[in-house]
C-alpha positions as protocol buffer text, in pm:
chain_id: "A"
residue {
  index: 1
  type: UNK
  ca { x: 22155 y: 25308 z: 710 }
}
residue {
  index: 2
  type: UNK
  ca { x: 22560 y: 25347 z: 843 }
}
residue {
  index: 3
  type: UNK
  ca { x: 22658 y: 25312 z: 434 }
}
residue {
  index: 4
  type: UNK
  ca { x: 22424 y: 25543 z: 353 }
}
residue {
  index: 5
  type: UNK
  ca { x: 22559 y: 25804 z: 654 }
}
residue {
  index: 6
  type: UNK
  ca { x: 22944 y: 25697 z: 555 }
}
residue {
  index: 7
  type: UNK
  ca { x: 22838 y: 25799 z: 186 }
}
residue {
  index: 8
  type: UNK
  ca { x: 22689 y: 26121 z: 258 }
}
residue {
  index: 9
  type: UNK
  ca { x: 22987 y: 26227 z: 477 }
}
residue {
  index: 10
  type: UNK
  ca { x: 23196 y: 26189 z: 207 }
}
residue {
  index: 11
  type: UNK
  ca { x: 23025 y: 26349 z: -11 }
}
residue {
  index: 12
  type: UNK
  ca { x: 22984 y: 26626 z: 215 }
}
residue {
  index: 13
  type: UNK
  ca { x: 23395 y: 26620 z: 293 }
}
residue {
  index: 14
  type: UNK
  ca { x: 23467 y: 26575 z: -114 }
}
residue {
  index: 15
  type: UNK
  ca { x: 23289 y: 26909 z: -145 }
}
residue {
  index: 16
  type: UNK
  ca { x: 23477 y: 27153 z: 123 }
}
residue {
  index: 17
  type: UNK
  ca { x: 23803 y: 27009 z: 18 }
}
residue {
  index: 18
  type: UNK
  ca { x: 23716 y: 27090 z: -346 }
}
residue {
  index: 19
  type: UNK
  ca { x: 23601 y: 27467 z: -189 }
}
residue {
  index: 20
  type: UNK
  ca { x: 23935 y: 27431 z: 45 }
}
residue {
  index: 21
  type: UNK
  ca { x: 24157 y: 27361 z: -298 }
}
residue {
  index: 22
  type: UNK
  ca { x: 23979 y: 27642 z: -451 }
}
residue {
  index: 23
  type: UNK
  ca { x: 24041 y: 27857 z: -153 }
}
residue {
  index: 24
  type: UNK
  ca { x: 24406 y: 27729 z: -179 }
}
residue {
  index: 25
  type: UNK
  ca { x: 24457 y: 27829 z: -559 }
}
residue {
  index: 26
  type: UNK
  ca { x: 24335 y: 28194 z: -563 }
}
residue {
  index: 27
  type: UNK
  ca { x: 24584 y: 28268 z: -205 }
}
residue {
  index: 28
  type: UNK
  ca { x: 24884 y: 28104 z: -421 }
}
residue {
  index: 29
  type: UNK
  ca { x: 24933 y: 27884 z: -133 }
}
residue {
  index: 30
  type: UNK
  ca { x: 25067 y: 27595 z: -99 }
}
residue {
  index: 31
  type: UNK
  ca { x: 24994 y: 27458 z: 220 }
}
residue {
  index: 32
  type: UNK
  ca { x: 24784 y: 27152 z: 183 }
}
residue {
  index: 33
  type: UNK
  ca { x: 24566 y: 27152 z: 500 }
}
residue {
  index: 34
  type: UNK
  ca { x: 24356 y: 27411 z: 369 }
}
residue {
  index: 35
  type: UNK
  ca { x: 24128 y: 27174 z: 174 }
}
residue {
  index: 36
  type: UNK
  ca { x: 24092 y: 26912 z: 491 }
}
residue {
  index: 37
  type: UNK
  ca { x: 24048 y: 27165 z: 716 }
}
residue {
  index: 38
  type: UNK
  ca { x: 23776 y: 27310 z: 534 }
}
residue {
  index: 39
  type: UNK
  ca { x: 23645 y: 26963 z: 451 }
}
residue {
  index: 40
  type: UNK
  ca { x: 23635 y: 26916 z: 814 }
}
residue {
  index: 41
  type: UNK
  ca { x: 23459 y: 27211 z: 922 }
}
residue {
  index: 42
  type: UNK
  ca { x: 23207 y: 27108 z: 632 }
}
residue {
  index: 43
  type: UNK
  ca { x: 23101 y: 26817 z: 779 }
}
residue {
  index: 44
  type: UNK
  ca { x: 23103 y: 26899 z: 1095 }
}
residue {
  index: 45
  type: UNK
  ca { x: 22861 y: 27189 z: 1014 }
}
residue {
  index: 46
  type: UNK
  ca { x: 22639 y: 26954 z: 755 }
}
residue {
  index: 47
  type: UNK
  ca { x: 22645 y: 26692 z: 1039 }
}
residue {
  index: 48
  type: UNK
  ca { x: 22510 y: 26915 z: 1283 }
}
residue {
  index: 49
  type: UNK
  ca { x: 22232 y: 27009 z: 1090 }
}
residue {
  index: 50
  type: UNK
  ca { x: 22149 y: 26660 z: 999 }
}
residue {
  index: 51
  type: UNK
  ca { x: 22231 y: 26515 z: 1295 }
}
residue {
  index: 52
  type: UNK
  ca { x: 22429 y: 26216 z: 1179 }
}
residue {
  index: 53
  type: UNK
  ca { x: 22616 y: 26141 z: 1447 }
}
């Protein structure tokens, strides 16, 4: 069950720090902490709904 949980969350944190790098490309940024910020916030939200933790 925890590998399962571990797998999902990174899932889950691969896909809002692809949305975060998207984010990142069309403001011309070049701040990094875009996509793990938004990675964060993604799990945090899909874990809440999910209750993983």
């Amino acid at each position: 069950m925890h590998k399962k949980v571990i797998i999902e969350s990174l899932k889950v944190f691969g896909v809002g720090a692809i949305i975060g790098l998207i984010i990142m490309f069309f403001m011309e940024s070049n701040n990094l902490t875009i996509p793990f910020i938004t990675g964060v916030i993604t799990l945090s939200v899909y874990s809440r709904e999910n209750l993983f933790f």
